[in-house]
Steps between C-alpha positions, in 0.01 A plus 500: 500500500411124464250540720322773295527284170329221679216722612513691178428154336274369702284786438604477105346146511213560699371779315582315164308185653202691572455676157526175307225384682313802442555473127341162501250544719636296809532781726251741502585857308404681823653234751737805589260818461617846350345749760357758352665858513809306528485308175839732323709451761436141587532430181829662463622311891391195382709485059808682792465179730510257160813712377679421867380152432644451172821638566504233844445165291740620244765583799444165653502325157834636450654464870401109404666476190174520270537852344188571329566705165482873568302491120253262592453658850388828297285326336336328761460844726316694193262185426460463882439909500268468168286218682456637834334830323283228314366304778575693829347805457172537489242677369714347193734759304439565174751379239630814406561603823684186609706563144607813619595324874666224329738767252581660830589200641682371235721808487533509844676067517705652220658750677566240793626256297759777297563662880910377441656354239544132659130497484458626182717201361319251727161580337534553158755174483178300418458735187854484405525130481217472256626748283858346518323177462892249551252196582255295210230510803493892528568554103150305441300771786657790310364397178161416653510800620634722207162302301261517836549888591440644158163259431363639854612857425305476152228320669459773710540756258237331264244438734540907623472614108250284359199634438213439718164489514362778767311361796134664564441783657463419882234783689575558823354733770726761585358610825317198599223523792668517850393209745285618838786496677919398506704299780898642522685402737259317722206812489194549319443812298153611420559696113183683528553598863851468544738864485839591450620610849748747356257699347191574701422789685486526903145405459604169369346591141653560156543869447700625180586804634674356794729265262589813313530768675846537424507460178338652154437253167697501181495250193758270592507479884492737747645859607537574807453838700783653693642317774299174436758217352416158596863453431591744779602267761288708781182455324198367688160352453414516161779574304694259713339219406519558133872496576496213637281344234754627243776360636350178505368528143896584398589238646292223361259618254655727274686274319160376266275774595789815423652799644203695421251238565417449093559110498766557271765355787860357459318137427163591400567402129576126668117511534183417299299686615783734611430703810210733607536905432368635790564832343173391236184646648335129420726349784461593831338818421210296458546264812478489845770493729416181717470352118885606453553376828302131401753485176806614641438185772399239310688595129443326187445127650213638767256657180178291491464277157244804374573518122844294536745441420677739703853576342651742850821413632493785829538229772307528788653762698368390854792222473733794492397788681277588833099634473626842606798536228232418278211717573860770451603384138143542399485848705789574275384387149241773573605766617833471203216477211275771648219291519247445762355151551098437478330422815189248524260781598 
């Protein structure tokens, strides 16, 4: 068990080493690289491999005699938790999004700290002995900070309800020019020449009819004719693919761009601009698909400077998913809205 603190720690200091020297710049941000289609889940190994890490220093702390406060080590893990989001992961997470990670986090050392009673004492003993305040040392921090928290809670209140004057109006493109071509994952795509391989015919050309085939129009998404549900898990081709694609757009896009594909998602009011409707005929209605393909790779921080500034938050998706479950989500967003993309002809 000793032994397993001791690694647990070593790895706790390591990784704790290595982020403070990303933060100021002595190690480089990408010294240990995030591979891309990976990025979730090494991200989730590497904040489990800090936790194991934690919990080893403060075991060998307290085998030696130097307990380390169970309140302060709460602390430490959710500023620890709130900085890695910060300065580890990149492209960089927008505040509101790492708001929402920290809550999550925050509830989540609570309920660690609370897991038994002896705990529970240990952490919120700091609290009590201000509050009791028996010594003149702690009496003077709980009347600096009975004046100190109300001035920074008014401060903060002011500053959100005084009036202000409104910035200008920024213009921005909203469906800026596409480059020649894109580079994900290591290959060059051609826009103008380049074609979703889900969706051509045997001839290797686009052909409407063969995408739907199966399926008949309505206003919001698509019918479908007997016996053809891409949900059906024996479906092939076509309608297997837009499976796919919608399992991977439930999985990671739905949350800003909705259910029903309406940008009115679980966080899309965390967003200025919030999301895209694909369901509005001036989306992709009016794009092509290797365009869709182009900003689903790249995402807000890979638009050219055309009009700027650019105000998107979609991260670049390449960092997250393969060129094939990509070409599927945006197989997907189609075929759910009813629309069929423009070609370059």
């Amino acid at each position: 068990m000793k032994a397993l603190m001791s690694v647990g720690a070593l790895i706790g200091v390591v990784g704790i080493l290595l982020l403070a020297g990303m933060t100021v710049g002595i190690v480089p941000s990408n010294a240990v690289r995030l591979l891309e289609g990976y990025m979730p889940v090494q991200v989730i190994l590497e904040l489990t491999l800090f936790v194991a890490g934690f919990t080893g220093i403060s075991y060998l702390m307290a085998s030696m005699g130097m307990a380390f406060p169970r309140f302060w080590q709460g602390i430490l893990m959710w500023a620890f938790i709130l900085v890695y989001l910060k300065f580890r992961v990149y492209p960089p997470i927008p505040f509101s999004v790492r708001a929402m990670y920290g809550t999550v986090s925050l509830v989540a050392i609570f309920m660690w700290v609370s897991a038994n009673e002896e705990d529970w004492k240990k952490f919120k003993q700091p609290i009590m002995n201000v509050l009791d305040a028996k010594t003149g040392g702690i009496r003077i921090l709980r009347y600096a900070y009975l004046i100190i928290l109300p001035l920074l809670i008014g401060g903060f209140s002011y500053n959100a309800m005084v009036p202000k004057s409104e910035e200008p109006i920024e213009l921005r493109t909203v469906h800026p020019a596409p480059p020649a071509s894109t580079k994900v994952h290591g290959k060059t795509y051609t826009l103008q020449t380049s074609q979703n391989p889900y969706r051509i015919n045997l001839e290797g050309k686009y052909d409407q009819d063969y995408s739907n085939a199966m399926t008949v129009e309505q206003g919001m998404g698509r019918l479908m004719k007997p016996n053809a549900n891409p949900w059906d898990k024996d479906a092939q081709g076509y309608l297997k693919y837009v499976r796919e694609g919608g399992e991977i757009f439930y999985q990671n896009c739905h949350f800003c761009h909705g259910d029903n594909l309406n940008g009115r998602g679980l966080h899309a009011f965390a967003f200025n601009p919030i999301p895209a409707n694909f369901t509005d005929p001036g989306t992709i209605a009016q794009l092509q698909e290797t365009f869709i393909f182009w900003r689903v790779s790249k995402g807000g921080i890979g638009l050219p400077n055309e009009a700027g500034p650019w105000a998107s938050v979609m991260p670049p998706w390449e960092q997250h998913l393969t060129v094939d479950e990509i070409w599927k989500v945006v197989l997907f967003e189609y075929w759910h809205t009813g629309y069929y993309p423009r070609t370059w002809d």
